[in-house]
C-alpha positions as semicolon CSV with decimal commas, in nm:
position;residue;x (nm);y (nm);z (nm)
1;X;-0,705;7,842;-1,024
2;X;-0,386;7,698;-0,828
3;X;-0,262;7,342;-0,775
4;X;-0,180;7,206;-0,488
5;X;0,013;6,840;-0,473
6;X;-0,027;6,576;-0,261
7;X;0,220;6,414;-0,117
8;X;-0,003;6,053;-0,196
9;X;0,151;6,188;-0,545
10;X;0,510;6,077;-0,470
11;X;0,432;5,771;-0,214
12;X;0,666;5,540;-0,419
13;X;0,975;5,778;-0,414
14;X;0,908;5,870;-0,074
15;X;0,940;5,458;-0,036
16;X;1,262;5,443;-0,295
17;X;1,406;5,698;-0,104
18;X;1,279;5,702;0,220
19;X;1,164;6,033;0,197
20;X;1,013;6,251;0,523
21;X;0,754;6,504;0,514
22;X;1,069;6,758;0,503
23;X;1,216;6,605;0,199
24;X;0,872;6,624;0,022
25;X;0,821;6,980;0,126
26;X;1,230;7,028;0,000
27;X;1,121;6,861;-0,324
28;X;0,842;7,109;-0,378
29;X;1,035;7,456;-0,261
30;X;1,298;7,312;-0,559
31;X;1,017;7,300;-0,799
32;X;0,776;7,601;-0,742
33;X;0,485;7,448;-0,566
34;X;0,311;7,681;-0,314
35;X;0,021;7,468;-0,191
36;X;0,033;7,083;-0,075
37;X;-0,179;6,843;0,095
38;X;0,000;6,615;0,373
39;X;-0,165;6,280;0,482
40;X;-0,126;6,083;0,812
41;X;0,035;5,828;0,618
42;X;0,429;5,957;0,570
43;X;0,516;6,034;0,974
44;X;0,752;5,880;1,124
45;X;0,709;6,041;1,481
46;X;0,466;6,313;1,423
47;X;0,536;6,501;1,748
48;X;0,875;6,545;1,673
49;X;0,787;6,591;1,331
50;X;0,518;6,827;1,306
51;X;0,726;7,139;1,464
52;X;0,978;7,161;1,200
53;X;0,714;7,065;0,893
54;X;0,554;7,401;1,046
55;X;0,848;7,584;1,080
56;X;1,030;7,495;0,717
57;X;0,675;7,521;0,528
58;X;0,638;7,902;0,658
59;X;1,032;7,970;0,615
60;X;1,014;7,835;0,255
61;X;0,669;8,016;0,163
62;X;0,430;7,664;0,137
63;X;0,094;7,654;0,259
64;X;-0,027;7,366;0,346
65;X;-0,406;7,351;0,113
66;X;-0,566;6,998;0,337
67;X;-0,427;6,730;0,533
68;X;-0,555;6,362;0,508
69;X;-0,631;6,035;0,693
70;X;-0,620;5,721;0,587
71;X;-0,900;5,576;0,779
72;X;-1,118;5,218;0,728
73;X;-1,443;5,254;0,934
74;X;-1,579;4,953;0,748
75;X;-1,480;4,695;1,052
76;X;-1,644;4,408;1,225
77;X;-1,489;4,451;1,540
78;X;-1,614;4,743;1,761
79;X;-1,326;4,817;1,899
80;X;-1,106;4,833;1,570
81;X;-1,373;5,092;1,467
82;X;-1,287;5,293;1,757
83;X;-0,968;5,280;1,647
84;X;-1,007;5,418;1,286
85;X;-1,258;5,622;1,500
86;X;-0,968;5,785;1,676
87;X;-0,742;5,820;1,340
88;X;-0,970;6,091;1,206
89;X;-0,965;6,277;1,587
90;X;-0,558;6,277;1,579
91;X;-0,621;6,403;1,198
92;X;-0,845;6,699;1,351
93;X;-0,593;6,801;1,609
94;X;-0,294;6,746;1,348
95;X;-0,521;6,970;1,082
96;X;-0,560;7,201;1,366
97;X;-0,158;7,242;1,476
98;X;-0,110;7,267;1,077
99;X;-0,319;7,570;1,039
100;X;-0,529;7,357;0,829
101;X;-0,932;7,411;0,762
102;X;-0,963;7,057;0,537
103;X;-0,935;6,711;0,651
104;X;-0,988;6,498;0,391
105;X;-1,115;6,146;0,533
106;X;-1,205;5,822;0,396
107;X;-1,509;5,618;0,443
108;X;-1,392;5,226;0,398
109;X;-1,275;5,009;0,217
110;X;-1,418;4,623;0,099
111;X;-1,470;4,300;0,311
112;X;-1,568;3,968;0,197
113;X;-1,936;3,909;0,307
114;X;-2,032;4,239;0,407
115;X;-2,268;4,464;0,146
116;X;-2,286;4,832;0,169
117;X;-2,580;4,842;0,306
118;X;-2,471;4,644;0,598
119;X;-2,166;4,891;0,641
120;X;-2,289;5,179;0,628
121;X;-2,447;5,219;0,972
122;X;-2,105;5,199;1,086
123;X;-1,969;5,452;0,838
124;X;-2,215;5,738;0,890
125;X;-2,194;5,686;1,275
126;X;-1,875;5,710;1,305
127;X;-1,857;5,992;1,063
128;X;-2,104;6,160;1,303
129;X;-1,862;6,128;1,625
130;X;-1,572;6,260;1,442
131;X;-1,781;6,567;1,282
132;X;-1,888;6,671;1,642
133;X;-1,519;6,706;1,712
134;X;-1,427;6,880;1,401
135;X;-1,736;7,141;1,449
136;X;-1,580;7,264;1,762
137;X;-1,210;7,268;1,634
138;X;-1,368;7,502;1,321
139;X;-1,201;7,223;1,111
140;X;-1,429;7,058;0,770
141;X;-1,421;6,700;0,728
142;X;-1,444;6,626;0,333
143;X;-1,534;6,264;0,267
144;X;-1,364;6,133;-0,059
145;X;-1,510;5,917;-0,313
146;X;-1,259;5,651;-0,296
147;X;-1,240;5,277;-0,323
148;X;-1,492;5,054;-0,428
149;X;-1,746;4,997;-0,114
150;X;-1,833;5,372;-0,086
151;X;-1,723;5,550;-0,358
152;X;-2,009;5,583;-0,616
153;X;-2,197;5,933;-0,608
154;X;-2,556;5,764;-0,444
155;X;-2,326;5,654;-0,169
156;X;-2,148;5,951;-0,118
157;X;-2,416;6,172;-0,110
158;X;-2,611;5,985;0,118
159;X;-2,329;5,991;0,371
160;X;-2,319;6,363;0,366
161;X;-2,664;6,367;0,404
162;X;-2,700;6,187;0,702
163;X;-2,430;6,330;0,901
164;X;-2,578;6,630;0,803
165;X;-2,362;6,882;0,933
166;X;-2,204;7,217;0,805
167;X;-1,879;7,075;0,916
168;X;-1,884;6,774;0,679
169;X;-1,831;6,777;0,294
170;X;-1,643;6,610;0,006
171;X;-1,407;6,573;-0,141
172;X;-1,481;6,522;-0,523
173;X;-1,211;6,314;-0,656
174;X;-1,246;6,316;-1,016
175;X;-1,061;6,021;-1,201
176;X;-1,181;5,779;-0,879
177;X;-1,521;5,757;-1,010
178;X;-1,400;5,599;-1,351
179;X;-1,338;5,308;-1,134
180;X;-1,702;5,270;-1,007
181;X;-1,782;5,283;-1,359
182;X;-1,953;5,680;-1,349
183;X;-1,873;5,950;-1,563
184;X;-1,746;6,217;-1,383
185;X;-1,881;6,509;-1,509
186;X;-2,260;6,354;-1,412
187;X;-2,099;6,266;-1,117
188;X;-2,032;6,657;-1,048
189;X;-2,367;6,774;-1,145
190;X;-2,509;6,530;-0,863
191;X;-2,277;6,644;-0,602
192;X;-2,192;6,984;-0,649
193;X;-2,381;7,146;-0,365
194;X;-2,148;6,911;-0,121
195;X;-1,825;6,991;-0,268
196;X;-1,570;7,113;-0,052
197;X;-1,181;6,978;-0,172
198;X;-1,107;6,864;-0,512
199;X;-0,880;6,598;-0,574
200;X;-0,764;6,572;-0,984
201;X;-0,637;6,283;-1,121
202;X;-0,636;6,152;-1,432
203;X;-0,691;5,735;-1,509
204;X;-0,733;5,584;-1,932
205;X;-0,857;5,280;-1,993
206;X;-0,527;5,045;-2,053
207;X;-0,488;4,675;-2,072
208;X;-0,196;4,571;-1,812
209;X;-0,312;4,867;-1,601
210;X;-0,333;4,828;-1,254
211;X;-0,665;4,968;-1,159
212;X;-0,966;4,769;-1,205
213;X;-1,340;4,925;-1,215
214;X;-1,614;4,733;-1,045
215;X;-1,756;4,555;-1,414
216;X;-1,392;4,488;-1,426
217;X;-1,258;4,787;-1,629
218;X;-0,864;4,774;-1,682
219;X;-0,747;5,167;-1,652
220;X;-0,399;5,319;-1,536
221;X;-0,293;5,607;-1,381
222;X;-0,171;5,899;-1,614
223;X;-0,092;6,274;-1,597
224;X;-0,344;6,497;-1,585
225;X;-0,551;6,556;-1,892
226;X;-0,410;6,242;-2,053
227;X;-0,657;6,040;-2,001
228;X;-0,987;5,981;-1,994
229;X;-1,139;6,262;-1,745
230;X;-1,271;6,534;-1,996
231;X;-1,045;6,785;-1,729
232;X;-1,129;7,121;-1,897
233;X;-1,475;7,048;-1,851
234;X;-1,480;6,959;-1,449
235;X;-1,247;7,259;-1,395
236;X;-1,473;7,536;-1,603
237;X;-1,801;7,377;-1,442
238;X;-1,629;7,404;-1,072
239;X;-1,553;7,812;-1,207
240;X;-1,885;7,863;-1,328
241;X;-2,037;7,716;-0,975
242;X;-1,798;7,967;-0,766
243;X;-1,579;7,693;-0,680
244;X;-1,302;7,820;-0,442
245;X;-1,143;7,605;-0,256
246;X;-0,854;7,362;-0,321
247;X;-0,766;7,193;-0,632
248;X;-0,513;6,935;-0,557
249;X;-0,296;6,716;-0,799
250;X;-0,249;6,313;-0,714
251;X;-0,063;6,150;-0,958
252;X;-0,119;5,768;-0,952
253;X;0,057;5,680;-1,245
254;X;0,313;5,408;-1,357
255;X;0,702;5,533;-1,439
256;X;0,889;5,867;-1,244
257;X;0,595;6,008;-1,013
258;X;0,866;6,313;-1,053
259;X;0,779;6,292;-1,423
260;X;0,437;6,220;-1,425
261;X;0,412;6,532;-1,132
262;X;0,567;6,757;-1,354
263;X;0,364;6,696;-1,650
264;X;0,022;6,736;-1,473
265;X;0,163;7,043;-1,414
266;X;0,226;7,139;-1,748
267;X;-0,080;7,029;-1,855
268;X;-0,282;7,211;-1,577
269;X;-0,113;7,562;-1,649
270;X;-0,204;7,471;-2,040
271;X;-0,610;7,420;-1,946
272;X;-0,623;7,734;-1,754
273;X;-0,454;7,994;-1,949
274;X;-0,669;7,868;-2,232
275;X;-0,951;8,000;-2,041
């Protein structure tokens, strides 16, 4: 098994430092990483951009694993969902100029008054419009389990199901269901036959931590394997299932992401050659 990184893993130095996707990519040529995953997110003028990312990510040997957007399709307003709508198309065509099968995308995010139930028409729909789009590009849309309004396993599954479409998956993102109060690994057994992209991260249960679960759960972020995902356990169930598709690092930890990076690395390399 390789690791890929995601660039969501150094969003704060990219900030500190104002960073571009070049400088990322620099940053892991320097350390040894082969595989990343971009995100919509870190451009500054992607058509300028996106020419040299291709060019110094072949010259320096990096292939890029998944690219994500950073959509919200949980929106009153018709029109704004046309816009998040149209996030996920530019991600298809980006994905597509990258060389990239995977676009991870999300499905939206909390608002005051609205229940999931009440959402979700406007989730799966547009999910639908954006998975016609990515059928004929050959690209695979992976929906993450991420945030609070969409992100338990029930939900998740559902969505897939009723887009219902080869060309539409998940992504399993292991620590993020600690934070709808799940257990991971019975959160894999439920949604195995769906997954597509694997996101690890690692979250233990901290006071003064900065991520709260939905029964109001205090965790932080941590390197891999330090916390409280049993991480041997997804990655030899993911093996024994034929997994073979990306596993890739996001580090949402406290202190040097640099650090924190380097360690999940360590600790990676240490789970699999004990295998």
């Amino acid at each position: 098994m390789k690791l890929a990184l995601s660039m969501w893993s150094v969003h704060r130095t990219v900030q500190e430092r104002d960073w571009t996707v070049i400088d990322f990519l620099s940053y892991c040529r320097d350390e040894g990483v082969e595989e990343v995953e971009l995100l919509d997110v870190f451009w500054h003028d992607v058509e300028r951009e996106l020419p040299r990312v291709i060019q110094y990510a072949s010259d320096c040997g990096i292939r890029i694993a998944s690219y994500a957007v950073g959509n919200d399709l949980v929106q009153f307003d018709r029109g704004e969902r046309k816009k998040e709508l149209k996030k996920v198309l530019d991600g298809i065509n980006i994905a597509r100029r990258l060389g990239v099968h995977i676009v991870r995308v999300f499905a939206g995010d909390v608002k005051k008054g609205l229940s999931y139930e009440e959402g979700r028409g406007w989730i799966i729909d547009g999910l639908k419009k954006a998975t016609k789009v990515a059928e004929e590009q050959n690209i695979m849309l992976c929906l993450e389990n991420h945030g609070h309004f969409a992100g338990k396993s029930e939900q998740v599954k559902d969505i897939v199901e009723q887009v219902n479409s080869n060309a539409f998956r998940l992504t399993y993102d292991v620590g993020n269901f600690l934070l709808v109060d799940e257990n991971p690994l019975e959160a894999l057994d439920a949604l195995l036959p769906y997954v597509e992209h694997v996101h690890v991260k690692d979250f233990k249960l901290q006071t003064g931590g900065r991520f709260r679960s939905l029964t109001g759960k205090v965790y932080e972020g941590v390197s891999v394997h330090e916390g409280d995902v049993n991480v041997p356990v997804v990655l030899e169930r993911l093996k024994n299932c034929g997994y073979k598709g990306a596993i890739v690092l996001e580090y949402e930890g406290a202190g040097s992401e640099l650090e924190g990076i380097q360690r999940g690395y360590r600790n990676f390399e240490k789970i699999v050659s004990r295998r």
